[in-house]
TORVEX-339873 format. One record per atom (N, C-alpha, C): residue number from 1; residue in one letter; atom name; x, y, z. Coordinates in nm, 3 decimals, decimal comma. Example, Ala and Ser with C-alpha at 12.3 -4.5 7.8 and 13.67 -1.06 7.14 Angstrom:
2
   num   residuo   atomo        c1        c2        c3
     1         a       N     1,319    -0,569     0,780
     1         a      CA     1,230    -0,450     0,780
     1         a       C     1,320    -0,330     0,780
     2         s       N     1,285    -0,225     0,708
     2         s      CA     1,367    -0,106     0,714
     2         s       C     1,290     0,003     0,787
//
This chain:
115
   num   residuo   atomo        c1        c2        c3
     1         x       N    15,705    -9,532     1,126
     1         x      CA    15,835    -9,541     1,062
     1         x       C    15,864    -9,687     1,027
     2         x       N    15,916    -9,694     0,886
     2         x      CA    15,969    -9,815     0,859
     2         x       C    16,057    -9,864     0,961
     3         x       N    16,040   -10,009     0,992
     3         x      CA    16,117   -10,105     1,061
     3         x       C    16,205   -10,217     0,975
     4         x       N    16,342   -10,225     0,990
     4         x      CA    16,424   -10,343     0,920
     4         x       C    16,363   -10,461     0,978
     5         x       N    16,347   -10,465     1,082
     5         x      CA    16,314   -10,606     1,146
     5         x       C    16,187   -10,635     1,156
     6         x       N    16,080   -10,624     1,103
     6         x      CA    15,935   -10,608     1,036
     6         x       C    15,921   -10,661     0,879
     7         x       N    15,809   -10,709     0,885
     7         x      CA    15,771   -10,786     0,745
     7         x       C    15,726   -10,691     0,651
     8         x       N    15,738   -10,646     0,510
     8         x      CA    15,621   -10,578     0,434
     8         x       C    15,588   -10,633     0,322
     9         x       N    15,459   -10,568     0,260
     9         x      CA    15,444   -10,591     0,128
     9         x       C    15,399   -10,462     0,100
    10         x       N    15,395   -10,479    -0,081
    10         x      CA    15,296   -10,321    -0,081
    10         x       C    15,209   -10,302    -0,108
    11         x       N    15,161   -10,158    -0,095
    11         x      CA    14,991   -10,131    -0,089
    11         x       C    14,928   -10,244    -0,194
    12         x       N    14,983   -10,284    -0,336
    12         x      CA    14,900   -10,367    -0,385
    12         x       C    14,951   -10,535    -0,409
    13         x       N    15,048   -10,563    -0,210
    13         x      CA    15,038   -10,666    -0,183
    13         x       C    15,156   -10,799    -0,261
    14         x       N    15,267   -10,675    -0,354
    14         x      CA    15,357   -10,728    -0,395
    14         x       C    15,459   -10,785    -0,288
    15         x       N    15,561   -10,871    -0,256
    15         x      CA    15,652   -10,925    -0,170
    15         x       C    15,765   -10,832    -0,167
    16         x       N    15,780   -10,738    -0,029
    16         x      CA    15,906   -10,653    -0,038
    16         x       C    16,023   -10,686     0,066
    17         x       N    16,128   -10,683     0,015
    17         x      CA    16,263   -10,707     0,143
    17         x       C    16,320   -10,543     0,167
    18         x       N    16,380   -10,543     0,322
    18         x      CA    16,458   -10,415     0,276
    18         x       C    16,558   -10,430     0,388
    19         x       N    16,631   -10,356     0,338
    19         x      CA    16,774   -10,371     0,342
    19         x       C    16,823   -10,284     0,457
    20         x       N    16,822   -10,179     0,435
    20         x      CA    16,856   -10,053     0,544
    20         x       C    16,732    -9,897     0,524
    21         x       N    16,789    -9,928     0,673
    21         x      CA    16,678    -9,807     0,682
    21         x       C    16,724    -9,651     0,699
    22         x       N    16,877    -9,668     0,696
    22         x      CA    16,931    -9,527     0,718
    22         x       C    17,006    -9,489     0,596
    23         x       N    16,942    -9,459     0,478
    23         x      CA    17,032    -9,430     0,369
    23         x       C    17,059    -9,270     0,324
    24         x       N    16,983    -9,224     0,412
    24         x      CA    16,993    -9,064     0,432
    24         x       C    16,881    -8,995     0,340
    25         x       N    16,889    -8,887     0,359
    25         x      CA    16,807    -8,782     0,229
    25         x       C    16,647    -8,849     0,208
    26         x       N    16,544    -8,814     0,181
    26         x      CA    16,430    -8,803     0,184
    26         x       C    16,372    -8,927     0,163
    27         x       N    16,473    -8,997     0,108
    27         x      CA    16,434    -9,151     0,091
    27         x       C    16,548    -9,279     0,136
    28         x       N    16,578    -9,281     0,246
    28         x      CA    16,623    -9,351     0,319
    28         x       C    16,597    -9,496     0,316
    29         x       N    16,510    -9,514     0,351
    29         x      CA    16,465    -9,684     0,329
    29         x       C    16,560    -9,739     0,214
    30         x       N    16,602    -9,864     0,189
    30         x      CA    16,641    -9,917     0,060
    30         x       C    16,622   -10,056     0,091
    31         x       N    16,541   -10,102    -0,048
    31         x      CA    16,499   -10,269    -0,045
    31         x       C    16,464   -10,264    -0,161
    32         x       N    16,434   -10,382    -0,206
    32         x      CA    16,391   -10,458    -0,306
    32         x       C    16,213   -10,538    -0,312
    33         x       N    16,140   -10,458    -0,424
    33         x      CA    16,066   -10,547    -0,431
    33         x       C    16,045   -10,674    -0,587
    34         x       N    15,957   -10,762    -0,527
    34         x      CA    15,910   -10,873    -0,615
    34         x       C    15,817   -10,828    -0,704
    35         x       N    15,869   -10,772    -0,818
    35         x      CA    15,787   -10,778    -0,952
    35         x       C    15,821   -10,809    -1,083
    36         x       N    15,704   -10,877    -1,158
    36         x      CA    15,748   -10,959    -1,295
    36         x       C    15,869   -11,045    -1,262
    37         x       N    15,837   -11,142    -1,189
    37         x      CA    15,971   -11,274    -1,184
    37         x       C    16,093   -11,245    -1,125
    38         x       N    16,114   -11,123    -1,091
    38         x      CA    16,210   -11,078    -1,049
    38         x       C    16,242   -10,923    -0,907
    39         x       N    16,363   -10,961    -0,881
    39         x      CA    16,369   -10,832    -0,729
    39         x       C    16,448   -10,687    -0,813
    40         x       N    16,315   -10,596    -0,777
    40         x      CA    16,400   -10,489    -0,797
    40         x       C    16,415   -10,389    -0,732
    41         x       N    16,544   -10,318    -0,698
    41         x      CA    16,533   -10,241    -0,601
    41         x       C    16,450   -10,103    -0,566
    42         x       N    16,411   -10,048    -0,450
    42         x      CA    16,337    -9,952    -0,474
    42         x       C    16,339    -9,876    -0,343
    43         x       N    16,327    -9,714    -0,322
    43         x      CA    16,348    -9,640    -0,239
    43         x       C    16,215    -9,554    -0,161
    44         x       N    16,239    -9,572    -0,016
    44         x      CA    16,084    -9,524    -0,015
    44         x       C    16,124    -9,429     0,097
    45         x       N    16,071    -9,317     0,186
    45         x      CA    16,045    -9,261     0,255
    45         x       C    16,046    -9,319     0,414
    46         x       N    16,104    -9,260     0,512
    46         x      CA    16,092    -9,329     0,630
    46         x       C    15,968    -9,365     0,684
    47         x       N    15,871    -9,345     0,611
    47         x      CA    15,734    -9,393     0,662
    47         x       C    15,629    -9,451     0,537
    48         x       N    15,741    -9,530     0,464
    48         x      CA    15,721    -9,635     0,329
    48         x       C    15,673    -9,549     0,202
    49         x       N    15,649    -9,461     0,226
    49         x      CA    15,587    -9,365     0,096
    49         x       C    15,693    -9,356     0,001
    50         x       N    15,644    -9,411    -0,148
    50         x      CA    15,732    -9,355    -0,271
    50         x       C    15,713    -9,275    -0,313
    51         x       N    15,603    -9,182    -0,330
    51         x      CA    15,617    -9,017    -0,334
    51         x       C    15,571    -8,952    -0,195
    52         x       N    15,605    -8,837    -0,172
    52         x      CA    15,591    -8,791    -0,071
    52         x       C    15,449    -8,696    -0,036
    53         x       N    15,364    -8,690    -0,170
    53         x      CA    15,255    -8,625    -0,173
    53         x       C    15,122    -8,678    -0,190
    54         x       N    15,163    -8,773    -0,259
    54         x      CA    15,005    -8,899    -0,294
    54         x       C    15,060    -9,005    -0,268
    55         x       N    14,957    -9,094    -0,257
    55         x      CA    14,951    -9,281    -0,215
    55         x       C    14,968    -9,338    -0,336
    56         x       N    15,099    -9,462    -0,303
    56         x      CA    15,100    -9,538    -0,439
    56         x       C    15,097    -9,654    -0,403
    57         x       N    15,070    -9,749    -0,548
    57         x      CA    15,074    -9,896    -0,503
    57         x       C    15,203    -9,954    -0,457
    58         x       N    15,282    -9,874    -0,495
    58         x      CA    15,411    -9,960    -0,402
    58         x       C    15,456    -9,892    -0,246
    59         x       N    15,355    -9,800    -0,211
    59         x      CA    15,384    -9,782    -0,080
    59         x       C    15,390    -9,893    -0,015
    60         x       N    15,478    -9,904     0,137
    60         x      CA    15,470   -10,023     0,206
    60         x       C    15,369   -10,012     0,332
    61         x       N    15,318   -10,181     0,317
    61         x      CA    15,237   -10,219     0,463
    61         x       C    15,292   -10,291     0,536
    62         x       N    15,268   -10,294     0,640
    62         x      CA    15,337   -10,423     0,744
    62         x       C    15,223   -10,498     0,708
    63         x       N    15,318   -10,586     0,666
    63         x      CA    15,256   -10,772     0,704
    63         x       C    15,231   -10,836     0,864
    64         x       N    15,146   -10,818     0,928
    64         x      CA    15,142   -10,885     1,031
    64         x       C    15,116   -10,998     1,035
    65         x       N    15,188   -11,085     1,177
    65         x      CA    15,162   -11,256     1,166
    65         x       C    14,992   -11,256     1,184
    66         x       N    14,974   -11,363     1,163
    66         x      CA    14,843   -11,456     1,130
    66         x       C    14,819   -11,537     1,235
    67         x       N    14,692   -11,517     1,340
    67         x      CA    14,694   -11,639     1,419
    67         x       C    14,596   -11,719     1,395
    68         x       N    14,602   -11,837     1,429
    68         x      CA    14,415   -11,910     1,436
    68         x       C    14,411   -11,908     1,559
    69         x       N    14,264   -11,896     1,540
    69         x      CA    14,141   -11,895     1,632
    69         x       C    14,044   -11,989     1,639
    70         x       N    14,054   -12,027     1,755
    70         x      CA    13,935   -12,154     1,774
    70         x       C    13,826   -12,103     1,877
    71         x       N    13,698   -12,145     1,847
    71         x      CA    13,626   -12,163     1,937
    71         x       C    13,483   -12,233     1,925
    72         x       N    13,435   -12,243     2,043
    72         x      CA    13,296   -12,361     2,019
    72         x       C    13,197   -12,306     2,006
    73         x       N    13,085   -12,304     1,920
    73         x      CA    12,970   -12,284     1,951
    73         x       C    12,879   -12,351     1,985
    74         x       N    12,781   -12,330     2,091
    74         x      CA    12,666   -12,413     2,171
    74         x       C    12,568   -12,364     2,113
    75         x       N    12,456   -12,455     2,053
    75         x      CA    12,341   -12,385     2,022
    75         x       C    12,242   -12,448     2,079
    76         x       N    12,169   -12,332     2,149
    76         x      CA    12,063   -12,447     2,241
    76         x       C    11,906   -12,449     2,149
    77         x       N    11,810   -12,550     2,224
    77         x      CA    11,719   -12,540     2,144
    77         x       C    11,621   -12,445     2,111
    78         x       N    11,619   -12,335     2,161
    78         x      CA    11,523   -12,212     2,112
    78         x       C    11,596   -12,175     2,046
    79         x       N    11,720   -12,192     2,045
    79         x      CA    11,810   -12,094     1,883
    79         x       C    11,909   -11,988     1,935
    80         x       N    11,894   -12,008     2,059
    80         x      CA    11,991   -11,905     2,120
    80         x       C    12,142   -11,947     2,076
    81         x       N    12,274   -11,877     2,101
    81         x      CA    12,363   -12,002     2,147
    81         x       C    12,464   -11,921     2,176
    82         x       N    12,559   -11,959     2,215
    82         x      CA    12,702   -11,914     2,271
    82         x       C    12,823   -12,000     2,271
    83         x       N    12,912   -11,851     2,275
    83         x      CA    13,065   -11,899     2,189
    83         x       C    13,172   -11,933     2,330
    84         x       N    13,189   -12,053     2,325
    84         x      CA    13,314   -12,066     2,442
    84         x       C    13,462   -12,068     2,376
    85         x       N    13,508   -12,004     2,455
    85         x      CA    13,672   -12,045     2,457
    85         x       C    13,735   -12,170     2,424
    86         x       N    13,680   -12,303     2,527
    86         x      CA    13,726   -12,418     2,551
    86         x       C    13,588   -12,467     2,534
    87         x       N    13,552   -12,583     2,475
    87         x      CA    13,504   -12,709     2,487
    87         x       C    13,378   -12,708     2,587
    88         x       N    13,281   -12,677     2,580
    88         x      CA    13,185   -12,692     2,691
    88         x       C    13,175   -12,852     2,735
    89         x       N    13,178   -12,854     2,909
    89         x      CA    13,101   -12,988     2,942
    89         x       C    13,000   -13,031     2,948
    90         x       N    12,961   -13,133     2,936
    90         x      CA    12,823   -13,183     2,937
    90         x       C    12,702   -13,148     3,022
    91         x       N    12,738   -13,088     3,149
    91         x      CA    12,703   -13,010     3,246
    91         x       C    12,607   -12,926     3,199
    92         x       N    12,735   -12,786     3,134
    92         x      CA    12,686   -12,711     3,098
    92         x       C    12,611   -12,699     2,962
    93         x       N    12,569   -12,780     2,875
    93         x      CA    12,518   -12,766     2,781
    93         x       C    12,403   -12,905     2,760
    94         x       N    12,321   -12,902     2,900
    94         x      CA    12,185   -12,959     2,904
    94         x       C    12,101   -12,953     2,796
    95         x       N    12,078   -12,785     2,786
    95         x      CA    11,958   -12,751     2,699
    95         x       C    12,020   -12,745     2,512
    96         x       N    12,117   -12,772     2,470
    96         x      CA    12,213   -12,804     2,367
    96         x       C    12,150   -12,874     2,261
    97         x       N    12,145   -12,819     2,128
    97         x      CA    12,102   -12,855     2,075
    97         x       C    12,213   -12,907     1,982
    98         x       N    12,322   -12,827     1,915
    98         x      CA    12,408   -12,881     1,868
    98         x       C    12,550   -12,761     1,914
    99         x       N    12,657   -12,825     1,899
    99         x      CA    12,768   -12,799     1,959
    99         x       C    12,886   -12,797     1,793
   100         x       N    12,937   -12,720     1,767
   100         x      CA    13,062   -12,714     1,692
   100         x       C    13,152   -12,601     1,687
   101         x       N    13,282   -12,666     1,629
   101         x      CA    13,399   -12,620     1,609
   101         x       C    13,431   -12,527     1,514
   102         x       N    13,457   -12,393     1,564
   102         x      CA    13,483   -12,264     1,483
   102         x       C    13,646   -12,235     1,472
   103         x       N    13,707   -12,260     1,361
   103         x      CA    13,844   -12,212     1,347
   103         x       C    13,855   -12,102     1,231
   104         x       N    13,988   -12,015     1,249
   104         x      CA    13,962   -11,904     1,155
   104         x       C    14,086   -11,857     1,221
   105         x       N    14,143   -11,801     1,083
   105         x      CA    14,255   -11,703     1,094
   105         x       C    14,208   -11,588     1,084
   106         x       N    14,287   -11,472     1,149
   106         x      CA    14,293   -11,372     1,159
   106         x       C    14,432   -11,301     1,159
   107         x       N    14,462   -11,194     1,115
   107         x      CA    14,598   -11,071     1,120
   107         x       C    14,580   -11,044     1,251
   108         x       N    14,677   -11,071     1,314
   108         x      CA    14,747   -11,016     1,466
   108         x       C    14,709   -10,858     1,459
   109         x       N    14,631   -10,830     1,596
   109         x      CA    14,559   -10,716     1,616
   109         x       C    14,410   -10,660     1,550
   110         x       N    14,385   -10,746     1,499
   110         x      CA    14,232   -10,728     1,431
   110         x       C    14,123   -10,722     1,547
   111         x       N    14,133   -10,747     1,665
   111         x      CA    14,103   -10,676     1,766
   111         x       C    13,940   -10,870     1,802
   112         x       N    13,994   -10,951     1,739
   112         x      CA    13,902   -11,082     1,770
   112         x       C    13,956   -11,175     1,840
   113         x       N    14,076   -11,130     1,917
   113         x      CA    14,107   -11,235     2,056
   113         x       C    14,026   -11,226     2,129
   114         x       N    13,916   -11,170     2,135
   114         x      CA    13,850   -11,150     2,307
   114         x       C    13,724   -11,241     2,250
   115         x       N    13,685   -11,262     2,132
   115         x      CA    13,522   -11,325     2,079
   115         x       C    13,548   -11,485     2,154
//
């Protein structure tokens, strides 16, 4: 179900605001989207659908936040290598052939916090 307090855009990634979510009758939702230079309003289904039978491009998606991701890679000298969390010490990366810095965004829940 659509959320007021949630970000969207639509299926083909246009910028949507919305307004209320209880406007009654089969299409409840009411907001505005960003097309051709301008906001226009538009009515969708409590579960973002503008028709109720097929998928359209102005159905809505949640926008989820964006995090970065850091992490190190160790590559030792046979070619093996591995991904740390934090910064390996010198300790641990004897057999090291080269060491660098992996950053990268990802959409919140893409399921690559644990790499």
């Amino acid at each position: 179900m659509i959320d007021k307090d949630k970000q969207y855009k639509t299926r083909e990634g246009f910028p949507y605001r919305c307004y209320a979510t209880d406007g009654g009758g089969d299409y409840p939702v009411h907001g505005a989207l960003f097309l051709e230079n301008s906001w226009r309003m538009i009515r969708h289904t409590e579960y973002g659908r503008v028709f109720t039978l097929c998928e359209d491009k102005y159905d809505l998606i949640e926008v989820k936040p964006r995090i970065k991701i850091e992490r190190w890679a160790l590559v030792n000298r046979n070619g093996d290598y591995s991904l740390w969390l934090d910064k390996p010490s010198k300790a641990s990366s004897v057999d090291a052939f080269g060491l660098t810095r992996i950053s990268f965004e990802v959409e919140e829940g893409e399921g690559l916090d644990a790499v």
